[in-house]
C-alpha distance (Angstrom), angle and dihedral (degrees) to the residues before:
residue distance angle dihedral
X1 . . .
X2 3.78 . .
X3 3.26 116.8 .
X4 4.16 109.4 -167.5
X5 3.62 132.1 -140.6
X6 4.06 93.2 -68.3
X7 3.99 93.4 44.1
X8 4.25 86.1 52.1
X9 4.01 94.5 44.1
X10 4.30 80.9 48.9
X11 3.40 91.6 50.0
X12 4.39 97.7 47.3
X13 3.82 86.7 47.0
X14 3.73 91.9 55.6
X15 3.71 96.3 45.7
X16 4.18 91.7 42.1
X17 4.00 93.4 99.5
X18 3.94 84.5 56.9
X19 3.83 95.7 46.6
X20 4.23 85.0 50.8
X21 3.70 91.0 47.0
X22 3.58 92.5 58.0
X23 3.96 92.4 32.7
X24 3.61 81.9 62.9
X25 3.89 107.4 49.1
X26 3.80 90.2 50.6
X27 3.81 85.6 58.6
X28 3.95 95.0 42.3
X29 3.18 89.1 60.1
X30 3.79 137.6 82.3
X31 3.98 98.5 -121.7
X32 3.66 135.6 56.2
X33 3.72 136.5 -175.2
X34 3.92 109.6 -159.6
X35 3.86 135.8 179.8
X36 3.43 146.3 143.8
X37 3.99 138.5 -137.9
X38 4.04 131.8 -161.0
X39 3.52 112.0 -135.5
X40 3.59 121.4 170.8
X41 3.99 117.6 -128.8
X42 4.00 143.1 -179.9
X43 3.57 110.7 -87.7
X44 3.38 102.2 -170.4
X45 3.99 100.9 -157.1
X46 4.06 82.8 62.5
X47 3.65 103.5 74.9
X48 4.42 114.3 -135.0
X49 3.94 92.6 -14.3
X50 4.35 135.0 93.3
X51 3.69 119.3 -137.1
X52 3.74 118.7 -160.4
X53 3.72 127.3 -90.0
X54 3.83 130.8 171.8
X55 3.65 134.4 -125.0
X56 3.84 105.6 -148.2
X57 3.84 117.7 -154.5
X58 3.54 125.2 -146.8
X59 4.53 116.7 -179.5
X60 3.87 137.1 125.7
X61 3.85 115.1 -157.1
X62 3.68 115.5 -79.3
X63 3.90 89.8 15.7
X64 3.55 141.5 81.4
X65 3.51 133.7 -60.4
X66 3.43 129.2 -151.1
X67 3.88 133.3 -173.9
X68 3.64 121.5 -150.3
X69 3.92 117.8 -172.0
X70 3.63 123.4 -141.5
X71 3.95 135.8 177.6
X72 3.92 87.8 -135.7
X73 4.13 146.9 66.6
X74 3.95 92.4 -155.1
X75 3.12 136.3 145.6
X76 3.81 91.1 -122.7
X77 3.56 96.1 63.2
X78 3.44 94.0 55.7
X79 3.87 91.7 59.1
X80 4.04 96.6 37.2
X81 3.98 85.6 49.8
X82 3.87 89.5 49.3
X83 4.25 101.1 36.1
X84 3.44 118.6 149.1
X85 4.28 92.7 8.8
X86 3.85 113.0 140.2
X87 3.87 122.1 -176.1
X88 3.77 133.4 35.8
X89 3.99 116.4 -4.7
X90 4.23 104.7 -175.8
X91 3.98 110.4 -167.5
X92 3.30 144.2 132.9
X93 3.76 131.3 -59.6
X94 4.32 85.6 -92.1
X95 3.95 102.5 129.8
X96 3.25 88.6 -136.9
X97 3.84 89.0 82.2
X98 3.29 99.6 46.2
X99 3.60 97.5 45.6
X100 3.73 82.1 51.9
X101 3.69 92.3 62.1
X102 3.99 96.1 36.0
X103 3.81 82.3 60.4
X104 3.87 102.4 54.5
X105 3.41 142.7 41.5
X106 3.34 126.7 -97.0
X107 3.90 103.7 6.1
X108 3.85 112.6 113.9
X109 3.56 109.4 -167.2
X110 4.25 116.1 -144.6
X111 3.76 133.1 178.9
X112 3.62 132.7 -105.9
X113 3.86 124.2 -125.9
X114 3.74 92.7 -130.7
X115 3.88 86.9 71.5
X116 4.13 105.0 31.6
């Protein structure tokens, strides 16, 4: 069964209070997985071409992950994705993480052995 454009946007509204539940254990708790990923997309006020976007990841082992997709790299998104998390944040060498941390108590910002 295909569902279309307007069955998919039904279908992400009725699962948003699960996405926010799990949105908001990762932050409750005291470690934090982050990344990000470009994707190109449709834009559809730029006629025949893509433009980037970025699919932002959000996990701790042996929990959820949730993705969160956003039209910008900023340094921004990186902090409204992460408000209100305390404790250890492990990324990737993207300043945007660290200047997360350096701007907020009690987040310490490590590495990950994927990128060392």
């Amino acid at each position: 069964m295909f569902l279309g454009a307007d069955g998919i946007a039904a279908v992400a509204t009725w699962l948003q209070p699960i996405y926010r539940r799990m949105r908001r254990d990762l932050i409750a708790g005291d470690y934090v997985q982050c990344d990000e990923t470009p994707i190109r997309c449709h834009d559809p006020d730029v006629r025949g071409e893509t433009v980037p976007g970025w699919l932002w990841a959000l996990s701790r082992p042996g929990g959820n992950v949730v993705f969160e997709w956003r039209m910008s790299r900023r340094h921004a998104e990186a902090a409204t994705l992460l408000a209100g998390f305390k404790g250890v944040l492990q990324s990737d060498a993207y300043p945007a993480y660290a200047s997360f941390a350096r701007d907020r108590t009690g987040v310490v910002c490590v590495g990950c052995w994927a990128h060392a």
